[in-house]
N, C-alpha and C positions, 0 to 999 in steps of 0.2 A: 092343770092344763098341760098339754103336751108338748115338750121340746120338738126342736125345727128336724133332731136325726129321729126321732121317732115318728114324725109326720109321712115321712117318704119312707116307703118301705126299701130296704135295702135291696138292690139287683133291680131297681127300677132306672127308666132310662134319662131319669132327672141327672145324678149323680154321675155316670159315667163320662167322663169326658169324650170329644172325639180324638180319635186317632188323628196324631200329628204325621205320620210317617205317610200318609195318605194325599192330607194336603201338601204336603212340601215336593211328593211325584207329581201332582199334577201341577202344581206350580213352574217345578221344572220342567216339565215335560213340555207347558203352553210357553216356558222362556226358551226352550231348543227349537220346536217349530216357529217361533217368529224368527230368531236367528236363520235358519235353514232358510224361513221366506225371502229374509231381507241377501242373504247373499244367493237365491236364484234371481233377485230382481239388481244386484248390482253389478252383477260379473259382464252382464253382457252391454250394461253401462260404461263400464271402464273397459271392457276390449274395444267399443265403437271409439273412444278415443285414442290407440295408438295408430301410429302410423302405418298404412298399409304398404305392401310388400314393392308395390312402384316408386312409393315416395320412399322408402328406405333403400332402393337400387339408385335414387339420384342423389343421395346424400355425398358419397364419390364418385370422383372423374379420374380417368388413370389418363395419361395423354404422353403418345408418343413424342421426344422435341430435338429429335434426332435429325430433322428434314428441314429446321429451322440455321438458315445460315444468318451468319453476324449480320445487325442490320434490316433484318425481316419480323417480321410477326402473324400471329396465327389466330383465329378468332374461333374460338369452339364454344363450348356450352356446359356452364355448372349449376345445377337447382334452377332450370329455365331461364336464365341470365346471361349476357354474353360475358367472356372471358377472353381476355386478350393477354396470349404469350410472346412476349417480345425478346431476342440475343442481340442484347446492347452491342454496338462496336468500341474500341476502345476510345476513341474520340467523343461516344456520347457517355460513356463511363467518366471518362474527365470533363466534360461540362459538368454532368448532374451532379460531380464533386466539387466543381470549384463556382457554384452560384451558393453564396452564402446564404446560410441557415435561417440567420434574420431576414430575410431580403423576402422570406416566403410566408406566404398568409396561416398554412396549417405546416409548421415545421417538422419536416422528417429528414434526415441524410439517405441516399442510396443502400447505405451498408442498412439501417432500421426497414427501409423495402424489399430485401432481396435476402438469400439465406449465404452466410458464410462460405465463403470460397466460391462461389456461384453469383458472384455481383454482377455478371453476364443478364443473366437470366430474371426479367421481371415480370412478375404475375398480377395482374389485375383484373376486375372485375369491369370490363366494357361498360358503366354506366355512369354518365355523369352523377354529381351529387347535388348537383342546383333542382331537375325537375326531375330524372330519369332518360333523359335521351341517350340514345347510343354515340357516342364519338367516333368522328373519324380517324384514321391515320394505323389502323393495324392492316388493312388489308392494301395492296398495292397500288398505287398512283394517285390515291387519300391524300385529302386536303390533313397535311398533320400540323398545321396550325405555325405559329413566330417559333416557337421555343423545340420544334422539331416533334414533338412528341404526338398529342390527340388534339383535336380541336371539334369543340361540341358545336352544332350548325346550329342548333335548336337556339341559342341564346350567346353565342359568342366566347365558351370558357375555352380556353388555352390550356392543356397542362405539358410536359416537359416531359423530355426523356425517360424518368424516373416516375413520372406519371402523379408527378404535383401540380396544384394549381397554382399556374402565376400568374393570369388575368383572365376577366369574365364575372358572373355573378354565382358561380359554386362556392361553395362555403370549406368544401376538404377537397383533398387530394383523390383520386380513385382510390377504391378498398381494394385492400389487398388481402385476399381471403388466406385461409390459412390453408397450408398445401407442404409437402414433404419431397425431396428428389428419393424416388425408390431403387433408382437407378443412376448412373450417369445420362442415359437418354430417355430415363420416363419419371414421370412426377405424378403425384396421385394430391389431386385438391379436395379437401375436404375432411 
């Protein structure tokens, strides 16, 4: 009887194995073009979600607050939002300092609202915290409420010179976005 290498004759195509160097291109080659597909199809995925060139132009506000005398305030616009710049006078600098700490629902001091050396100057966000309403009291002859400061129509909130709430149904103080003086007469919010 005839052994199994003597049945196949040698240089037949039983015995040769296939080429591996063959399969392993084309394996790589179908794992780069899927790659290559998957990032033509996610690029233009993740560009739709960054921010486009409008909404990166309102991300700052530069604001002149040189026209701003003691005692006045100005209502401009940050991220669609009203902003209200107020130059405290010295008499509303000493209340917003001397109504104690405890005495207030969401406790802040004047110095934790306003930036170093500049306790004049306070920046807030014109929007109540109870529903969104706009308050009164930055633009001229404005109902600004008991405690001198904002007084929201929409539901009754009072806040203070310093732009805390001392009565109403708000739960905080106005926000006080984050903002830098760039200047002695301009400040960039945002």
């Amino acid at each position: 009887m005839a052994t199994l290498e003597e049945a196949v004759p040698p240089g037949d195509a039983g015995d040769a194995p296939a080429d591996p160097r063959r399969r392993d291109y084309l394996a790589i080659g179908a794992v780069a073009w899927a790659g290559v597909g998957a990032g033509v199809i996610a690029i233009p995925l993740v560009n739709q979600m960054s921010p486009s060139a409008d909404v990166l132009a309102l991300s700052t506000t530069e604001l002149d607050i040189s026209a701003i005398q003691p005692g006045q305030s100005i209502k401009a616009t940050f991220r669609k939002q009203p902003l209200f710049v107020r130059n405290l006078t010295a008499p509303e600098i000493e209340a917003a300092n001397a109504t104690p700490v405890s005495d207030l629902r969401d406790p802040q001091t004047l110095a934790e609202r306003t930036k170093e050396g500049k306790a004049n100057w306070l920046v807030t966000l014109g929007v109540c915290t109870h529903l969104g309403c706009v308050p009164l009291g930055a633009g001229e002859g404005e109902n600004k409420g008991p405690f001198g400061g904002y007084f929201c129509p929409c539901h009754g909130s009072a806040y203070d010179t310093a732009g805390r709430i001392r009565t109403g149904p708000a739960p905080t103080n106005l926000v006080v976005p984050e903002y830098a003086f760039i200047s002695d007469t301009v400040i960039r919010v945002g």
